[in-house]
N, C-alpha and C positions, 0 to 999 in steps of 0.2 A: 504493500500500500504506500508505504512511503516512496518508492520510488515515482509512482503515478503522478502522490501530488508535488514533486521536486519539477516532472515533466509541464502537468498543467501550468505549474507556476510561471514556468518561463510563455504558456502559451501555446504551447504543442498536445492540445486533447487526444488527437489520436494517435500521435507518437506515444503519448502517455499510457494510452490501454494496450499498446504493441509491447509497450514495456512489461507490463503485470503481468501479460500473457507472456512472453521472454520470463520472466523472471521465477515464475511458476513453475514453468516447464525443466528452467536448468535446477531449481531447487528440489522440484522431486526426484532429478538425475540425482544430482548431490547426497538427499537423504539417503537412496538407495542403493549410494555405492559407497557412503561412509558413516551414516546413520547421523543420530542428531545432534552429534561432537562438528563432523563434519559440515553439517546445516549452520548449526550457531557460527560458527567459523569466516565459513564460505555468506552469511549472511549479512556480519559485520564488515567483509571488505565490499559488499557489494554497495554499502548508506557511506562505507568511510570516503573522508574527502583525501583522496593520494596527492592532492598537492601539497599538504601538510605534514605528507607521511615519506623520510629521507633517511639513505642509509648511509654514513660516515666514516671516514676512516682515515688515518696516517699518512702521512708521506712516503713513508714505507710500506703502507699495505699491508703491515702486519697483523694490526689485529682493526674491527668497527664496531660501529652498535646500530640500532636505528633506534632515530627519534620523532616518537607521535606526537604532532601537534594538534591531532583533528578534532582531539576534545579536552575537555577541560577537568582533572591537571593533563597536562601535556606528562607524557612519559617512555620509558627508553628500554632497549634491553642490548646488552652486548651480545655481540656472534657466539661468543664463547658459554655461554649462561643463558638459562633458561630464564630467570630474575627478573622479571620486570620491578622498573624499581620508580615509585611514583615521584614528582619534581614537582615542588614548587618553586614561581618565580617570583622575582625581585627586583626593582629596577638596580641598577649600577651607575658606574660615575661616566661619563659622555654615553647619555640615553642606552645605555647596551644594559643589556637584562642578563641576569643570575639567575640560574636553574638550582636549588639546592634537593637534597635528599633528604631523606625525614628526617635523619637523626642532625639534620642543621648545616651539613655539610656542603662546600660551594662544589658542583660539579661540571659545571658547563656554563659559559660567556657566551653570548651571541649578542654579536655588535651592530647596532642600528641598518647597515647592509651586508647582514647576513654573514657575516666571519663569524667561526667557532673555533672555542679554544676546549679542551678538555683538562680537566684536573681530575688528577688518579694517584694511587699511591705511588707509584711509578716515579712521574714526574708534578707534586706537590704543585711548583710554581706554574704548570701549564707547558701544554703545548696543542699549535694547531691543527684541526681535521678539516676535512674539506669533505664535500657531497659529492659523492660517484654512485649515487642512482636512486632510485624510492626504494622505498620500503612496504611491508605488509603491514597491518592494522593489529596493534598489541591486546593481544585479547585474551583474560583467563581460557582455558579448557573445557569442556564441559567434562562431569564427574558424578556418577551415582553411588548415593553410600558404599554400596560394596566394594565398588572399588575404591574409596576412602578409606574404608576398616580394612582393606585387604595392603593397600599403601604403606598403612599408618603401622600395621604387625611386623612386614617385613624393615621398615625405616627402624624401627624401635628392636630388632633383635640384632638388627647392623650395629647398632650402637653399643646395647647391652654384650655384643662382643669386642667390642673397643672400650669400655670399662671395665668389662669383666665384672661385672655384674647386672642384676636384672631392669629391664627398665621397661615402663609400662606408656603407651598411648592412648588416650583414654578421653572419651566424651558419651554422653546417651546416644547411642549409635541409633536407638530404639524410634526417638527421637527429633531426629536429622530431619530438618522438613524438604519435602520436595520442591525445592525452588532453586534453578538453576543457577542465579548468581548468588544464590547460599552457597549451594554445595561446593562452587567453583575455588569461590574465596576459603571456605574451610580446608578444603582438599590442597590450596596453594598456603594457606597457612599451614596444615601440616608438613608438607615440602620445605618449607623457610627456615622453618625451625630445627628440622633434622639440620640441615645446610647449619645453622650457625652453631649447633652442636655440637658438632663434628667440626667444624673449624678450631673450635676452643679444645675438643678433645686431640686435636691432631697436636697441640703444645703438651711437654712431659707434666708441667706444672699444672696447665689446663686441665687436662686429663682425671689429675691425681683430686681435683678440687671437685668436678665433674662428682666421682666414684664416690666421694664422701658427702657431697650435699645433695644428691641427683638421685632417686627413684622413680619417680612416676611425671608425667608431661598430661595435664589436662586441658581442654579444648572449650570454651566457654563461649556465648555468645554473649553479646554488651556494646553499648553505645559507641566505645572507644576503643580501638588498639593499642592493649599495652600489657607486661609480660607482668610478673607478682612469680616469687617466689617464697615458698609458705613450707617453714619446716624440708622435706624431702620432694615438695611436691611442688614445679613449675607450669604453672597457670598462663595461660594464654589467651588471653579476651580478643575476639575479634568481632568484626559490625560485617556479616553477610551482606547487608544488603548495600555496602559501598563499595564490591568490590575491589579491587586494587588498594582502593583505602582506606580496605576495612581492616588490613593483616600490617603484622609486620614485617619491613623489610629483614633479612638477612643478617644486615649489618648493625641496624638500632638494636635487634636481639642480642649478638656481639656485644655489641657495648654494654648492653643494660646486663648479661651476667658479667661481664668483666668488673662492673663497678661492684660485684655482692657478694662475689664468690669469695 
């Protein structure tokens, strides 16, 4: 539907019903060869605006990321990483705008005509990337309980083998409501936080702090995204229905047990 009234708007009524009917057609191709992961997916690039949407990269070529501008927060994910990681912006000194990361961090400059500088642990003070081509539309996964609690068993026995001891993922599986940008964002918050886990576990010290204050990881739903560790048990609040900004990144995780442990 939304495409029809994108077509009407500009003034093309029957370009506009050739569209719904186009649109219909390759979406039942779509569901039927990748079901409704691939529908949602294939959905979101078909409303996303790709002028907005650019892929980045070095002088070198080594490594890029793409970054979404097509909605609001704008947001990125490196080649290398699954992580989408949400940006907020901020003006800066001669009109060029700051992208930061949740946890407050400046990650990206873009200067009034379009120059990008990246800041990364790498290289702290910057350096610039240029656009060598679009990008695709950053979009959770679709995910149904099962395969959440089936995710969330094997992420949590990984880990419980890199403690070496037992460790639990845990939320009312029973519970889970069937709403797709719930599931999505719970399913990518379970991901996040194994990811920053395991970053702290892969330190000797980490590890060791990890094994003595770490038993069980539980999954909460709540107004705001933010981590609570209580006794043996690390609590994980997230807001389904913000998607992308309803979980925490990665790295805010990181930091917030670095500060407790």
């Amino acid at each position: 539907m939304s495409g029809y009234v994108k077509i009407i708007c500009c003034g093309h009524p029957w370009l506009g019903l050739r569209r719904v009917r186009l649109f219909l057609c390759m979406g039942f191709v779509v569901f039927a060869l990748g079901g409704q992961a691939a529908m949602d997916t294939w959905a979101a690039e078909f409303d996303a605006d790709y002028s907005r949407i650019d892929h980045y990269t070095n002088e070198g070529g080594d490594f890029g990321f793409v970054l979404d501008q097509s909605s609001r927060p704008s947001v990125m994910r490196f080649d290398a990483s699954p992580e989408i990681l949400v940006l907020t912006s901020v003006p800066g000194p001669r009109g060029d705008t700051i992208y930061k990361l949740d946890n407050g961090t400046a990650i990206l400059r873009q200067t009034l005509i379009g120059g990008m500088t990246l800041f990364d642990a790498t290289r702290p003070e910057g350096r610039p990337v240029v656009k060598d081509g679009a990008g695709a539309p950053l979009v959770l996964p679709r995910k149904d309980p099962a395969q959440i609690r089936a995710r969330a068993r094997v992420l949590a026995d990984r880990l419980s083998t890199k403690l070496n001891r037992d460790i639990t993922f845990g939320m009312n599986w029973n519970a889970a409501p069937d709403d797709r940008l719930v599931l999505a964002t719970l399913a990518d918050a379970v991901e996040l936080t194994a990811v920053a886990l395991n970053r702290i576990a892969d330190d000797d010290l980490g590890r060791e702090a990890l094994a003595a204050r770490l038993s069980r990881i539980t999954f909460l739903p709540g107004d705001a995204a933010q981590p609570e560790l209580k006794a043996e048990t690390l609590v994980i609040i997230y807001n389904g229905a913000k998607g992308v900004q309803g979980r925490l990144s990665s790295d805010a995780l990181v930091r917030y047990l670095e500060s407790v442990l």
